[in-house]
Structures are given as structure tokens and as C-alpha cells.
C-alpha positions in Angstrom: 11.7 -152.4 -37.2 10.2 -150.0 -39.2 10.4 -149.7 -43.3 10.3 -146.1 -44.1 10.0 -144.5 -47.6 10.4 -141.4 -49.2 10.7 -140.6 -52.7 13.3 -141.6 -54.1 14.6 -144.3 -51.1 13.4 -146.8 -49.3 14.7 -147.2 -45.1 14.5 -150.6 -44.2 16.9 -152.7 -41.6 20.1 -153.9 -43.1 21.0 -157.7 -43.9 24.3 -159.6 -43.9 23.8 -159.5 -47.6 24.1 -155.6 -48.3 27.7 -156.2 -47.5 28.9 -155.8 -51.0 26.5 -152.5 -51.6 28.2 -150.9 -48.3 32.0 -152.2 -49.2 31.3 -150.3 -52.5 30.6 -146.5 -50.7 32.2 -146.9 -47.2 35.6 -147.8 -48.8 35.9 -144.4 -50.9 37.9 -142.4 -48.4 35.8 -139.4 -48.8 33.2 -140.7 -46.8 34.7 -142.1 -43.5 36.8 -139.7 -42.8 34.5 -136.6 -43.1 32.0 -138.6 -40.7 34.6 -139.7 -38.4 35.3 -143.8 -39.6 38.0 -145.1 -41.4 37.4 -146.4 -44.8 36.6 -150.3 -44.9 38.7 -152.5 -46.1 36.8 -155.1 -47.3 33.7 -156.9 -47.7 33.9 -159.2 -44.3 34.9 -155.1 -42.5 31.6 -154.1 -44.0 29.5 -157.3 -43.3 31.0 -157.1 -39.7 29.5 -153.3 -39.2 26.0 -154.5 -40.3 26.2 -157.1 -37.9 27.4 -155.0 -34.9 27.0 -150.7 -35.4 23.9 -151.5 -38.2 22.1 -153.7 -36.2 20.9 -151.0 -33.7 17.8 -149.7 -33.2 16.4 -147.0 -35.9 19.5 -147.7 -37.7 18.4 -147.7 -41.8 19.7 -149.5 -44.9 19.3 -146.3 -47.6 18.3 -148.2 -50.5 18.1 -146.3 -54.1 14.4 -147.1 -55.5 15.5 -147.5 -59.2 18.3 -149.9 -58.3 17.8 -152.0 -55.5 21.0 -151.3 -54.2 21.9 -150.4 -51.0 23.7 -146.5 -51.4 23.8 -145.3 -47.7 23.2 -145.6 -44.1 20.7 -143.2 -41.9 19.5 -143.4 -38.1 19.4 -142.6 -34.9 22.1 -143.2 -32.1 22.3 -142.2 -28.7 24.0 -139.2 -27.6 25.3 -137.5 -24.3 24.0 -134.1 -25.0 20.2 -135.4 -24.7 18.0 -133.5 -21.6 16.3 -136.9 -21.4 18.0 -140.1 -23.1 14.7 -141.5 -23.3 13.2 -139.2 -25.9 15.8 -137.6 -27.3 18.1 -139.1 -29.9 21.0 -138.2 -32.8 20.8 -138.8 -36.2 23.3 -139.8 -38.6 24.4 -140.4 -42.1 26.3 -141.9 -44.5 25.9 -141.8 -48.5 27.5 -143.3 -51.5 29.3 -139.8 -53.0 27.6 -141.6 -56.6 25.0 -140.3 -55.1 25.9 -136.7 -53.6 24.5 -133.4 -54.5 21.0 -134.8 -55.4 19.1 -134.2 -52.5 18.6 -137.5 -51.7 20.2 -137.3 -47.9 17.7 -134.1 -46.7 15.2 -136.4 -48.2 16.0 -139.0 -45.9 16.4 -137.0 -43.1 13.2 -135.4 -43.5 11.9 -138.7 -43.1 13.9 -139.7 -40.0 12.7 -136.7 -38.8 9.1 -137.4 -39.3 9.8 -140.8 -37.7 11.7 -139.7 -34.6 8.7 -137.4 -33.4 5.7 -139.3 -34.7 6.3 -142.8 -34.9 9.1 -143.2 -32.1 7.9 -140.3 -29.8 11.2 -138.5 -29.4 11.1 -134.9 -27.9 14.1 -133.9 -29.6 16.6 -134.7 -32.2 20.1 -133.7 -32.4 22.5 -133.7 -35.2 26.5 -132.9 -35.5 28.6 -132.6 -37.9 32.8 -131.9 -38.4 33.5 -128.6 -39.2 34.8 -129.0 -42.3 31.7 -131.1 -43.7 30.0 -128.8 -45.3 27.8 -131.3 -47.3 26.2 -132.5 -43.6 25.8 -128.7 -42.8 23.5 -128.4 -45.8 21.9 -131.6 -45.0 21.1 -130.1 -41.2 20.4 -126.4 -42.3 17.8 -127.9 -45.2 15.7 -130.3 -42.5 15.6 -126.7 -40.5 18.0 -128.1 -37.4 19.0 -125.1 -35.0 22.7 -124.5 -34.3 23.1 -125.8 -30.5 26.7 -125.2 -30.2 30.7 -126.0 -30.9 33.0 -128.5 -29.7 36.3 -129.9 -29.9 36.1 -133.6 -30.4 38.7 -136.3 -31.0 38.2 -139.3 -33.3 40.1 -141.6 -34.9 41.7 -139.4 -37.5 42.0 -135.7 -35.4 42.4 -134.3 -32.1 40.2 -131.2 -30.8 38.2 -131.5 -34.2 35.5 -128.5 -34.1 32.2 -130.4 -34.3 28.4 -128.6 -34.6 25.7 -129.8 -32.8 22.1 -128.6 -33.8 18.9 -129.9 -32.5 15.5 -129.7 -33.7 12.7 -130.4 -30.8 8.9 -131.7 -31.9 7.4 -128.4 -31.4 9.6 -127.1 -34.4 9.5 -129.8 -36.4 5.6 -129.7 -36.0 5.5 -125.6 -36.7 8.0 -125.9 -39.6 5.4 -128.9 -40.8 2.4 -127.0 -40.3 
């Protein structure tokens, strides 16, 4: 797999050892929630997602540049809203709130994004978030992602839960990177 880089981060796969680094933000329960996970509940919980949901494809360790430490998650999934599951894919993210309000996720993005149509060849990209997230809306509306539609979703912690899906294909990615 890919590393990726961008300014202040480095994407690179996770290992078995960034359990500790992801028990540290994915316990706060002001992140799993808002993306639709409970909160971990312990090292081995966290060391058992790297090993399962991490180890996908295009899924990303965020690591901070200064620190070394591992302060997020970013990648791409598949989704059932794709035209063609081959090149189309979602993206998602997940970042230590130590760390929220820099820029640091549309950074990231940007870079998935930049990934996803040039390095992987997807035709399109999707991205969703909960209604009530308005810290992922900023994210989608600052890497230029057009609202799709809403839906009613239930997860773990809600029932009917208005989610936004916006998608970005490579012909506006390459216009808005002209």
C-alpha cells in the first residue's frame, strides 16, 4: 500500500503497534458517536480494529509529522450508492479532537482525493456524513464535494439518523485542480 503525505501528516498503513495512539482518540466519546462507532474500550478493542476494519484497502494511519504519533484514521470503503463499485469509492475519517479545528482533516482529504483519481483510478468519490456533524460537513464542503442527497440511516446509536451524501467525480476534482 501506498504512503501518502501532505503537509502536516503522513498516510501510511497501520500496524498492531499504533494501538495505544488509536485507544488514546477513539476512546473520547466525541468521536465515535458523531461518526457512527462506539467509543473503544481499550487497547486490545483498538488493536483488534487495526487488525480487522484498518487493515482494508486504502485504509490510512493519520500520523502527525512533528510527533510520530498516530492522531487519526482516513480512507476509502466501499459503498452501495456507487454507479460502478469498481471505480467508485467513499471516504472516511476519524481525528483525535487534540487535533480538531486545524485544518488538518481537509488536508488529508485533499490528499485522498488526489489519490483516489490519480493513483487508484476511481471515477468518483463519495462522502457522508450525520447530520448533526457539522465538523465533517466543513471537511466535505472545503475539498469541494457536491451535495448528492439525504437519508435516513440507522446505526448503532440512532434510528432513521439524517445522513448527507456528496460525491465529487474526477472531472471536478481535475477542473477545481486546474
Amino acid at each position: 500500500m501506498a504512503i501518502l503525505e501532505t503537509a502536516r501528516t503522513i498516510l501510511r498503513p497501520f500496524t498492531e503497534a499504533d494501538a495505544e495512539d488509536v485507544y488514546a482518540y477513539a476512546q473520547d466519546p466525541r468521536v465515535g458517536p458523531i461518526a457512527g462507532w462506539k467509543p473503544h474500550e481499550s487497547v486490545e478493542e483498538s488493536r483488534e480494529i487495526i487488525r480487522t476494519v484498518f487493515a482494508a484497502p486504502h485504509v490510512f494511519a493519520v500520523v502527525n509529522r512533528e510527533t510520530g504519533r498516530v492522531i487519526g484514521s482516513a480512507g476509502f470503503v466501499r459503498h452501495g450508492k456507487a454507479q460502478d463499485g469498481e471505480k467508485s469509492l467513499a471516504t472516511g475519517y476519524a481525528l483525535s479532537p487534540a487535533y480538531w479545528g486545524r485544518g488538518i482533516m481537509p488536508e488529508v482529504v485533499a490528499e485522498l482525493l488526489r489519490h483516489g483519481f490519480v493513483d487508484i483510478g476511481l471515477s468518483e468519490i463519495w462522502c457522508t456524513h450525520y447530520e448533526e456533524n457539522h465538523r465533517s460537513r466543513r471537511v466535505i464542503e472545503k475539498n469541494g464535494f457536491s451535495y448528492a442527497f439525504t437519508e435516513k440511516i440507522s446505526d448503532e446509536f440512532f434510528s432513521d439518523r439524517p445522513t448527507c451524501f456528496y460525491f465529487m467525480t474526477r472531472e471536478m476534482w481535475e477542473e477545481r485542480n486546474a
